[in-house]
C-alpha positions in Angstrom: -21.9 -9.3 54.3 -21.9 -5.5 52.8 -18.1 -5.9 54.0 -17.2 -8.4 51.9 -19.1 -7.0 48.6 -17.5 -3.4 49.3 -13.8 -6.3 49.5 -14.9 -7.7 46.3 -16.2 -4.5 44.4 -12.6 -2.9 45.2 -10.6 -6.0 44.6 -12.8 -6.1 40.9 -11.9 -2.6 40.1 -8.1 -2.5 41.2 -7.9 -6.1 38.6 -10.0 -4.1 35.9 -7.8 -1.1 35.8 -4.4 -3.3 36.0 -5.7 -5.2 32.6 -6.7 -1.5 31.3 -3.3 -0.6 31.9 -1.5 -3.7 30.5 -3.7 -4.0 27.7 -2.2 -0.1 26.4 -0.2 -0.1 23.1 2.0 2.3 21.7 1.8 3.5 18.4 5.0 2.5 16.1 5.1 4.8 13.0 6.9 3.0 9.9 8.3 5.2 7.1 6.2 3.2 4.7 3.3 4.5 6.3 1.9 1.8 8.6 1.0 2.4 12.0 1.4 -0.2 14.7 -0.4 -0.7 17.7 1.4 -3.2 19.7 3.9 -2.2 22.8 6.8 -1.4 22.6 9.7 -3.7 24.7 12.6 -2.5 24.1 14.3 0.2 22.0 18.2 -0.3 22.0 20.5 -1.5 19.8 19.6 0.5 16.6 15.9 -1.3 16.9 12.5 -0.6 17.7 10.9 -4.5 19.4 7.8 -5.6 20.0 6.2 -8.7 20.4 4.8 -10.3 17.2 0.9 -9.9 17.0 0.9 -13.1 14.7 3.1 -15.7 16.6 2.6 -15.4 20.2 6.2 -15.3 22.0 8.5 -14.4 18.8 9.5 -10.9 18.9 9.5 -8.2 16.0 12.6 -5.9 15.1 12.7 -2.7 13.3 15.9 -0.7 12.9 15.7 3.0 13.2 16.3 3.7 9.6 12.6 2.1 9.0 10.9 4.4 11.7 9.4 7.6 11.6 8.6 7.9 15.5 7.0 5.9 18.3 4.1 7.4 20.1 4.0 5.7 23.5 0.9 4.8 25.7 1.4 7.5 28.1 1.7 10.6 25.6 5.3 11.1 25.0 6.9 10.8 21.0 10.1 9.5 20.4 11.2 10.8 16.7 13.4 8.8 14.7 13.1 10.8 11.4 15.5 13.3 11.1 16.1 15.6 8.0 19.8 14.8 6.5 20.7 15.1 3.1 23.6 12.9 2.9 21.0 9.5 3.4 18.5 11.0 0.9 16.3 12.2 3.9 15.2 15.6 1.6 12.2 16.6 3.9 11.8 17.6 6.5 9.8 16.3 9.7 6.4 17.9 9.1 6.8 17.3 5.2 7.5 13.6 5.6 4.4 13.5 8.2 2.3 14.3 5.0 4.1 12.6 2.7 3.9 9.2 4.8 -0.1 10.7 5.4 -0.6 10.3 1.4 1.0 7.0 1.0 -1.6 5.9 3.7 -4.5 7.3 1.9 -3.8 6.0 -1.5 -2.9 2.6 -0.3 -6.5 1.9 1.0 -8.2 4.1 -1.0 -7.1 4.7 -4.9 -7.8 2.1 -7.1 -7.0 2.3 -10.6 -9.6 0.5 -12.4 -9.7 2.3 -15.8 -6.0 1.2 -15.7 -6.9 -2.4 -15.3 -9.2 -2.5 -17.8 -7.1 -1.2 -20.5 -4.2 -3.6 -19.4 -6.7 -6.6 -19.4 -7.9 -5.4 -23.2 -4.5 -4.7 -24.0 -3.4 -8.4 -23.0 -6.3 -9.7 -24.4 -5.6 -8.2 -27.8 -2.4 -9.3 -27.6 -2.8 -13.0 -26.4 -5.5 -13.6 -29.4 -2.9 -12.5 -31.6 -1.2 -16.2 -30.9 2.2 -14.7 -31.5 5.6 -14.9 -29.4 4.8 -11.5 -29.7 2.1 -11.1 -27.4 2.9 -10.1 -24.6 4.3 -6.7 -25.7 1.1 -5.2 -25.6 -0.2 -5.6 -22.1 3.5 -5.4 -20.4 4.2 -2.4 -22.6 1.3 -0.4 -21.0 2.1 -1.5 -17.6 5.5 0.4 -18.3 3.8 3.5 -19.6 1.0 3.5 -17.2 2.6 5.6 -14.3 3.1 8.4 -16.3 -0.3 10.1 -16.7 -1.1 12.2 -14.2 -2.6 10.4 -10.7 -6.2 12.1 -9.8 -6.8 12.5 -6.3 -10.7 12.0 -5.5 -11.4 14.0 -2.2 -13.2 11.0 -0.6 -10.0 9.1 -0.2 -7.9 11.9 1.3 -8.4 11.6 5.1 -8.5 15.1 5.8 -9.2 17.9 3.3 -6.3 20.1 4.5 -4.1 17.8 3.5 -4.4 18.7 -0.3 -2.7 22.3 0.4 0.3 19.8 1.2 2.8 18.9 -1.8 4.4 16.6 0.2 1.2 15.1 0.8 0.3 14.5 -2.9 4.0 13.6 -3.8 3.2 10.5 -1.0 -0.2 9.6 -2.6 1.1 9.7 -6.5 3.7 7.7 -5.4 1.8 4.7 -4.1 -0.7 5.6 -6.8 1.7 4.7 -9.4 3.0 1.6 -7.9 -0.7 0.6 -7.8 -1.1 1.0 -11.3 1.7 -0.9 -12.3 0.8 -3.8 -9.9 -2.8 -3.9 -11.5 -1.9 -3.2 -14.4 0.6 -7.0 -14.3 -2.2 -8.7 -12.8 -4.8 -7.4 -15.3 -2.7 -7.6 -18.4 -1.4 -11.1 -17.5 -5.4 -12.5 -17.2 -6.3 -10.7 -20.4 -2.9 -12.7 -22.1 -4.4 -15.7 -20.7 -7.7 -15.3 -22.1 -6.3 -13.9 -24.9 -4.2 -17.0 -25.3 -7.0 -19.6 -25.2 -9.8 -17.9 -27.0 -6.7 -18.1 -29.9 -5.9 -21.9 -29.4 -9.7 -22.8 -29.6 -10.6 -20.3 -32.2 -8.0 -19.6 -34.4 -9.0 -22.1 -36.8 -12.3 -20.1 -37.7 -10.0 -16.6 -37.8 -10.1 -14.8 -41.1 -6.9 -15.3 -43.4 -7.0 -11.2 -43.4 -8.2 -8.2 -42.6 -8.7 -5.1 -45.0 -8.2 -2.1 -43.0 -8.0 0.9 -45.4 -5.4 0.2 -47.6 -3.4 -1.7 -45.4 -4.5 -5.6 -45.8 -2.6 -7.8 -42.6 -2.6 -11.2 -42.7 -3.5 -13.1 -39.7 
């Protein structure tokens, strides 16, 4: 009897550890910034594959020109990055490292909501109006809205070091700005709505101008 538990104890922990090892993912590091934990099948061919998380049994490809490195299950990095001028690859490995560090951090963590709020007044304004002219406001300040200055707050930078880095901040004002300009459509765009409807039902009971100074407009 104490012979066949001692059989089954060992038999347990030789199928625990085989899972423990299958179950091991390597980490695939995309030049956008993303990190993937999935493992890594096969490498040739200009491609990095893996199996597709999402659809069990199709396979994902990613050529080497979208990679930064692969950090494999048993320690070793492969590097894909490579500093070369001639295809626009300025930095260098450790500066794209940050850089790629400060995309990361501003894509979960900066939000630009005093952006979005002036984009949703500015396409409210401009959708009460009830001109063709309308949307000119909001879409205007979605085009002028990346070029103020992107503040970093410290409790969306991952590690504090990282601020001494200008690649690093080059990474997050670049996602930061993208960010704004993406809000800044979807804001803008509700506010025209709005702006659109409270004309078409109120309109009607709008003044026929408004004395502003000097300057009288007519609405």
């Amino acid at each position: 009897m104490k012979l066949k538990r001692l059989s089954f104890l060992l038999l347990l922990s030789i199928t625990l550890s085989f899972q423990g090892k299958s179950q091991v993912q390597d980490s695939i590091y995309l030049m956008n910034g993303l990190v993937i934990g999935e493992k890594v099948i096969d490498t040739l061919l200009g491609a990095v594959t893996i199996f597709d998380p999402k659809k069990p049994g199709a396979k994902l490809n990613y050529e080497w020109d979208q990679m930064y490195m692969v950090r494999f299950s048993n320690g070793d990095n492969r590097y894909y990055y490579r500093q070369d001028t001639s295809i626009y690859n300025w930095f260098t490995r450790e500066e794209m490292w940050h850089f790629m560090k400060g995309e990361k951090d501003a894509r979960r963590g900066f939000k630009p909501v005093a952006c979005a709020i002036g984009a949703g007044i500015a396409g409210l304004v401009g959708g009460m109006s009830g001109t063709f002219w309308g949307p000119i406001l909001p879409y205007s300040y979605m085009a002028f809205s990346g070029i103020t200055r992107i503040k970093i707050k410290h409790k969306t930078v991952s590690h504090p070091n990282f601020l001494d880095y200008d690649a690093y901040i080059l990474g997050y004002e670049r996602v930061g700005r993208q960010k704004r300009k993406i809000w800044s459509i979807i804001y803008g765009t509700a506010g025209l709505a709005v702006g659109y409807g409270i004309y078409a039902a109120f309109h009607n009971k709008y003044p026929e101008s408004v004395q502003i100074n000097f300057l009288k407009i007519k609405l």
